[in-house]
N, C-alpha and C positions, 0 to 999 in steps of 0.2 A: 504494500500500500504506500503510495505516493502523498503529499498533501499539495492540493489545491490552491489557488494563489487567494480564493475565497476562506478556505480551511486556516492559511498562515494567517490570514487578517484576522480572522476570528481567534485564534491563541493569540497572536502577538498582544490583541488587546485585553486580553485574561492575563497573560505573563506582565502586563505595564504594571500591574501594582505588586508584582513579586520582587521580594528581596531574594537574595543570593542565600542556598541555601549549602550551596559548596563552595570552598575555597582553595585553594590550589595553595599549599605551602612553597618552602624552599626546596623538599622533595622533589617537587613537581611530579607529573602523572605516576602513581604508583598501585599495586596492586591495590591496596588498600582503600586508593580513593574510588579505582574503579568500583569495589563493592559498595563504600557509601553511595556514588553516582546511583546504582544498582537499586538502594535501598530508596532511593527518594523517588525514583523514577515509577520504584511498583507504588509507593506509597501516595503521590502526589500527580503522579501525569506528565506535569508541564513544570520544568523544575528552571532555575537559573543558575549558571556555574560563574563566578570569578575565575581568571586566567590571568594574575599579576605577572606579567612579564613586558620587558618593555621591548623585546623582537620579536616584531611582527612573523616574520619566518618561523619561528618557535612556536607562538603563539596559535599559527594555523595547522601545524605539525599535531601539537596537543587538543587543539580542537578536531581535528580530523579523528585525530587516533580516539577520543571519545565515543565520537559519531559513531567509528566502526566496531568498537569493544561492545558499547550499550545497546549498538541496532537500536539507536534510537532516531528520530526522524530533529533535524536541523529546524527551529523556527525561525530565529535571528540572531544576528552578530552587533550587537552596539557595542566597541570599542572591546574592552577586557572579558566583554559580558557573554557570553552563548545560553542562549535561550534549547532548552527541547524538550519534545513531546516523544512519548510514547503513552499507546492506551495500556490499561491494564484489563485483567480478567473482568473486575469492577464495575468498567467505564464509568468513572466518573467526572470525568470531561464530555458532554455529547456535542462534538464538533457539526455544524452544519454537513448536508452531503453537497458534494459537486464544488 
């Protein structure tokens, strides 16, 4: 499942009032945060992660590597910030269709 350019508009504006509920230490990506990413993602949906680094190149390296660890679907990128969605069993998110 893909999301929609109607689908991102409707998270993005659900995610506008979410504070960051992960943050990325001086670790940077590690197993460990993968499973908290993991833990927020069943628990919440649509979570937002901090990426304190100040290279850009880095910064899209650890965001990608996200994306493809969590299979989770990409909403938005404001600066340090990656927004994403995944449903869960739950759904308690109901995205618009189409």
């Amino acid at each position: 499942m893909s999301l929609t350019n109607k689908q991102k508009q409707f998270l993005k504006a659900k995610a506008h009032e979410l504070k960051p509920v992960i943050l990325l230490g001086n670790n940077g990506l590690t197993e460990g945060v993968i499973a908290e990413i993991e833990v927020a993602l069943n628990f919440h949906e649509l979570i937002k992660i901090k990426v304190p680094t100040e290279d850009r190149e880095e910064k899209v390296l650890i965001m990608d590597a996200i994306i493809r660890e969590t299979k989770a679907h990409k909403v938005q990128v404001i600066g340090k910030t990656l927004v994403l969605f995944r449903p869960s069993e739950h759904k308690k998110i109901h995205i618009p269709r189409g």
